[in-house]
C-alpha positions in Angstrom: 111.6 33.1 87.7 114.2 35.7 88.0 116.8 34.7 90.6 119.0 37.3 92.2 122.0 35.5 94.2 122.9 37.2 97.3 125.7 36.0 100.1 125.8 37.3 103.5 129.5 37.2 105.6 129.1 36.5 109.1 131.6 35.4 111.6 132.3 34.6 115.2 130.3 37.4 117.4 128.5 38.9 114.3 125.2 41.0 114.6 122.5 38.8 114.0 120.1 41.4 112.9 122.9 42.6 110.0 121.4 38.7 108.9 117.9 38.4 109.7 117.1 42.1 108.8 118.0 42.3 104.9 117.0 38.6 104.7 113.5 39.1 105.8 113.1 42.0 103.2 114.9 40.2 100.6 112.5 37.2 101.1 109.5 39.4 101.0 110.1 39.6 97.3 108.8 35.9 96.1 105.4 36.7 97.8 105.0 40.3 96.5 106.4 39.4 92.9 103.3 36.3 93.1 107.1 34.2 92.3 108.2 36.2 89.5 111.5 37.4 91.7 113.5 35.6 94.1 116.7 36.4 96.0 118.5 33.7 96.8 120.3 34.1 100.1 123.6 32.1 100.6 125.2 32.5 104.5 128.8 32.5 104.1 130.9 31.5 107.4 134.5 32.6 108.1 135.3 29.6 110.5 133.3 25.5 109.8 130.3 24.7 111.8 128.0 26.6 113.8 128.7 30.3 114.6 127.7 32.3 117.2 125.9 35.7 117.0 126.7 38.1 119.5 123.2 37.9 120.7 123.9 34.1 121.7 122.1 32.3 118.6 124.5 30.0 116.8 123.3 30.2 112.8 125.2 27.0 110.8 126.4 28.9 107.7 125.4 27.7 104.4 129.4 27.5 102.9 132.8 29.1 104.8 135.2 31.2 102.5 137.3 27.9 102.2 134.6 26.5 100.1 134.3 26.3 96.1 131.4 29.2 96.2 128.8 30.3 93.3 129.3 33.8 91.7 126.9 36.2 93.8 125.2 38.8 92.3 125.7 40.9 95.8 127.6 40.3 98.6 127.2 41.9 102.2 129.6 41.8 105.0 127.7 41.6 108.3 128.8 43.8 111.4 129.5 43.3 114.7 132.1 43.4 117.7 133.7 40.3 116.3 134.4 41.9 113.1 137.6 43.4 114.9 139.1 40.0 115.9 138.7 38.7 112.0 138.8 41.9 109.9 142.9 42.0 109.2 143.3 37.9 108.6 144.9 37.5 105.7 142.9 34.8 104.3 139.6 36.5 104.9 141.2 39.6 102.7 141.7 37.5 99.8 138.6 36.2 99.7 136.9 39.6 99.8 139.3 41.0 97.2 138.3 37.8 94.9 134.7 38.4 95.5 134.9 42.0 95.0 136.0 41.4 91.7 133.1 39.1 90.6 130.7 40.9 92.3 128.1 43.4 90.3 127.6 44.8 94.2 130.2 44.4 97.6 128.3 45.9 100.7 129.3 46.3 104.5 126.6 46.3 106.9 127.4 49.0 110.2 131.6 48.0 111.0 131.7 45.1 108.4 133.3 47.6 106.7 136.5 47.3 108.4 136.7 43.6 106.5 136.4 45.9 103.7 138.7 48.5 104.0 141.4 45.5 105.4 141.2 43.9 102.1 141.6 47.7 100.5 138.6 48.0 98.9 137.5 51.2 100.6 140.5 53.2 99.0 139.8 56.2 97.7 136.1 55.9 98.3 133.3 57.3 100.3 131.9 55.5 103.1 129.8 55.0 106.0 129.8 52.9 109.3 128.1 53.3 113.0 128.9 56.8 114.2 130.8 55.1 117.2 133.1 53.7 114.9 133.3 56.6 112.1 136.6 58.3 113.6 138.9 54.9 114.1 137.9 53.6 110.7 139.1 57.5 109.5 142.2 56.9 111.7 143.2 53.5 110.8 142.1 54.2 106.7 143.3 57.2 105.5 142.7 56.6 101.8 139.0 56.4 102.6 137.0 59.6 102.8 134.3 58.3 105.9 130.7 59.5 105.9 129.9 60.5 109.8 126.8 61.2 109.3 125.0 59.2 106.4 122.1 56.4 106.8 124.5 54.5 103.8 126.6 55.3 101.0 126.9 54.2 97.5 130.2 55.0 95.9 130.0 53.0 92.8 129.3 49.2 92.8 130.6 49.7 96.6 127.6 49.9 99.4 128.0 51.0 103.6 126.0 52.0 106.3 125.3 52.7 109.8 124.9 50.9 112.5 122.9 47.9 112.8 119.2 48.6 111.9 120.8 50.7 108.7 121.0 47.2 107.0 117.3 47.5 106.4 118.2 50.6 105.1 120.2 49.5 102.7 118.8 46.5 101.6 115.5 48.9 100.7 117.6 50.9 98.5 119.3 47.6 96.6 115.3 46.1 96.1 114.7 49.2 94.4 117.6 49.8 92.7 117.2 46.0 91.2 113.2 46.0 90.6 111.8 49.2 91.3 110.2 51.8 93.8 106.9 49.7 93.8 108.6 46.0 95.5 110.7 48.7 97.7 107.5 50.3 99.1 105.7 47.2 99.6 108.6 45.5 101.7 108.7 48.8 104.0 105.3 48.5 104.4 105.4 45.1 105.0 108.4 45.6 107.5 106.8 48.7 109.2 109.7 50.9 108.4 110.3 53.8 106.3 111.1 53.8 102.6 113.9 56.3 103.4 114.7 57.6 107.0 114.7 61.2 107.1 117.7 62.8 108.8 121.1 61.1 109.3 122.2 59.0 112.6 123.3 61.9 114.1 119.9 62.1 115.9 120.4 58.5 117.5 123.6 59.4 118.4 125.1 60.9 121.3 127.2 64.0 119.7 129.7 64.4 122.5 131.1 60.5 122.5 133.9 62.5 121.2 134.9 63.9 124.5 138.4 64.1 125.2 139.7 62.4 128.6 143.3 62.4 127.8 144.7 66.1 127.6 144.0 68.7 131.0 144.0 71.4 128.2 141.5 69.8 125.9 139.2 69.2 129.3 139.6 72.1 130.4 138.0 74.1 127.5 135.7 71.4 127.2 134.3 71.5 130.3 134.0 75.3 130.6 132.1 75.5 127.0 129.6 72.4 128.4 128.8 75.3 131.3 128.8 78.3 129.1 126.9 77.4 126.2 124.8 80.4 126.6 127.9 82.4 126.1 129.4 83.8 122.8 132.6 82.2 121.7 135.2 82.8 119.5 138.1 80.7 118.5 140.4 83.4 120.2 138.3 83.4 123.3 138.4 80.1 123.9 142.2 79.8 123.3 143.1 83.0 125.6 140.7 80.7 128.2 143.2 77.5 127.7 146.3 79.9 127.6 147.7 78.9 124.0 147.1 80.2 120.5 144.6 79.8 118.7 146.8 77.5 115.9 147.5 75.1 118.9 144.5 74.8 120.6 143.0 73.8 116.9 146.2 71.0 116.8 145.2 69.8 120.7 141.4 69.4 119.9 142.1 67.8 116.2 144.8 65.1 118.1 142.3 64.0 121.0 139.1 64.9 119.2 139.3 64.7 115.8 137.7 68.0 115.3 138.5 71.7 116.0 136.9 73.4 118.9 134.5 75.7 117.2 132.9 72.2 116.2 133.2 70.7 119.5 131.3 73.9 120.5 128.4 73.6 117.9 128.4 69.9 118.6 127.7 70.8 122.4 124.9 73.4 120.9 123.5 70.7 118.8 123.3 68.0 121.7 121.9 70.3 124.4 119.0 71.4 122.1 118.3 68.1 121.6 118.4 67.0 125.1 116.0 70.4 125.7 113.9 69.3 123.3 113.2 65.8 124.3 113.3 66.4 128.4 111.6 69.9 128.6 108.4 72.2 127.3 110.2 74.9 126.5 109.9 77.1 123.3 111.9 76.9 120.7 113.2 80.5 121.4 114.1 79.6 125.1 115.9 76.5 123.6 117.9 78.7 121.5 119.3 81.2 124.0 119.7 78.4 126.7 122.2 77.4 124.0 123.6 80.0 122.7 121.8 80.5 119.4 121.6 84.6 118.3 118.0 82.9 117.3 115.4 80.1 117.1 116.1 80.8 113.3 119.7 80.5 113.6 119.2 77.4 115.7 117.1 75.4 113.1 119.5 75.9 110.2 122.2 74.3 112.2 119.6 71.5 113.6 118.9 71.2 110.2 122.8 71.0 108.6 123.6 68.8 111.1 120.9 66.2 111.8 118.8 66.8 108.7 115.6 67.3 110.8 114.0 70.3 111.9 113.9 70.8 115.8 110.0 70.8 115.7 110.3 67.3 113.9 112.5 66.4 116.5 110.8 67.3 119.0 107.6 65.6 117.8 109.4 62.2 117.2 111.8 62.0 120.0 110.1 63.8 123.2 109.6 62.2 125.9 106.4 62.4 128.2 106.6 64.5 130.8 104.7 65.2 134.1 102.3 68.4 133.8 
């Protein structure tokens, strides 16, 4: 039998489905390979004894990071709240950094990957995490270029996703990557998920979380391009509208948002033709000038760059029933 060793991190207030998620597809593989494969799944505490998930259930890990552990094959950092009370300890860091080094694979499950980036593993590399978190781990990690948008990212022998459910994600793409397409498919069909989820979380996500609340200025055009989307904009417009240049309003919107305002505005585009499309019957062309598309054309190549779906996919996957 082929044993593949993998070690999952959890810790005080983890998320228990970063766990129970890659470890049901993982031990899929015994039963599909008739015993040929097996992964063998080691739960590795940060504190002794029992530790509680954020949902409530306590999970006893199998060994704590103060413990004499096996060489893994793969080891993956769990997410969760909790993650920010642990993620800069100093003993925690060492023990990534020493793992990391034995490791063929180091992954990061949703904000695990701020246990990473602690220990300075994300330097210099591309990653992912839940798009709630994407612009604080940016902030906080320079070095790293983070992914806003991406399901997970492999940058070498280093792995991160998105939020949560994205561990499944991942853990699809490691089965393959280790014994094929084949044991892949057959675990997402097991599981009743998709091989690979078209589109990237963007279309989960609420675009306009980055909302600024802190500069008058900042609100102001915020709040006057949220009422105007049907309008046409310019980046001098909207400055004259604030009564600054256009340079500054750019260095307001990039200190409190994290983007310019021409994006802020095609965010605002984006979000309102998804909320259109989910909430209301109508066409695609009255979605587009509602928003302030020049056309339905013009609208689905930007649905398209941004969310990787087309709005009539969308729309079919994500609208909700309405009343005749």
């Amino acid at each position: 039998m082929r044993r593949i060793a993998i070690a999952t991190l959890i810790f005080p207030n983890f998320q228990l489905l970063d766990l129970a998620g890659p470890w049901d597809a993982f031990g899929e593989i015994k039963v599909l390979s008739q015993g040929e494969v097996e992964y063998q799944l080691t739960a590795i505490g940060t504190t002794r004894g029992q530790i509680r998930s954020s949902s409530g259930l306590t999970v006893t890990p199998d060994q704590t990071i103060f413990d004499d552990c096996p060489p893994f094959d793969t080891l993956i950092v769990a997410g969760g709240l909790g993650i920010f009370d642990i993620f800069e300890n100093p003993t925690l860091s060492a023990w990534l950094s020493r793992q990391a080094q034995s490791c063929r694979r180091i992954a990061a499950i949703c904000n695990g990957v701020f246990g990473l980036a602690a220990a300075g593993l994300i330097d210099g590399k591309t990653v992912s995490t839940h798009w709630m978190d994407a612009t604080h781990l940016a902030r906080r990690f320079p070095k790293a270029k983070v992914e806003h948008d991406k399901i997970y990212v492999k940058d070498d022998k280093l792995y991160t996703t998105a939020g949560v459910s994205a561990g499944i994600d991942l853990t699809l793409a490691l089965i393959e990557e280790d014994l094929g397409r084949k044991f892949a498919l057959g675990v997402a069909k097991y599981l009743v998920v998709h091989l690979r989820r078209s589109g990237g979380q963007s279309q989960f996500s609420q675009l306009l979380e980055i909302q600024s609340h802190t500069d008058s200025k900042v609100n102001t055009v915020q709040n006057f391009l949220l009422t105007n989307l049907d309008k046409p904009h310019t980046l001098q417009s909207i400055a004259c509208k604030a009564a600054v240049s256009p340079r500054q309003l750019s260095r307001l919107f990039l200190k409190n948002c994290g983007t310019g305002p021409m994006t802020f505005l095609e965010d605002a585009r984006v979000d309102a033709v998804r909320c259109l499309l989910e909430t209301t019957q109508l066409t695609t062309k009255e979605v587009s000038v509602r928003c302030g598309f020049d056309s339905p054309e013009q609208m689905r190549r930007v649905f398209v760059r941004r969310l990787e779906i087309s709005p009539v996919e969308y729309r079919r996957r994500f609208r909700l029933e309405i009343e005749p």
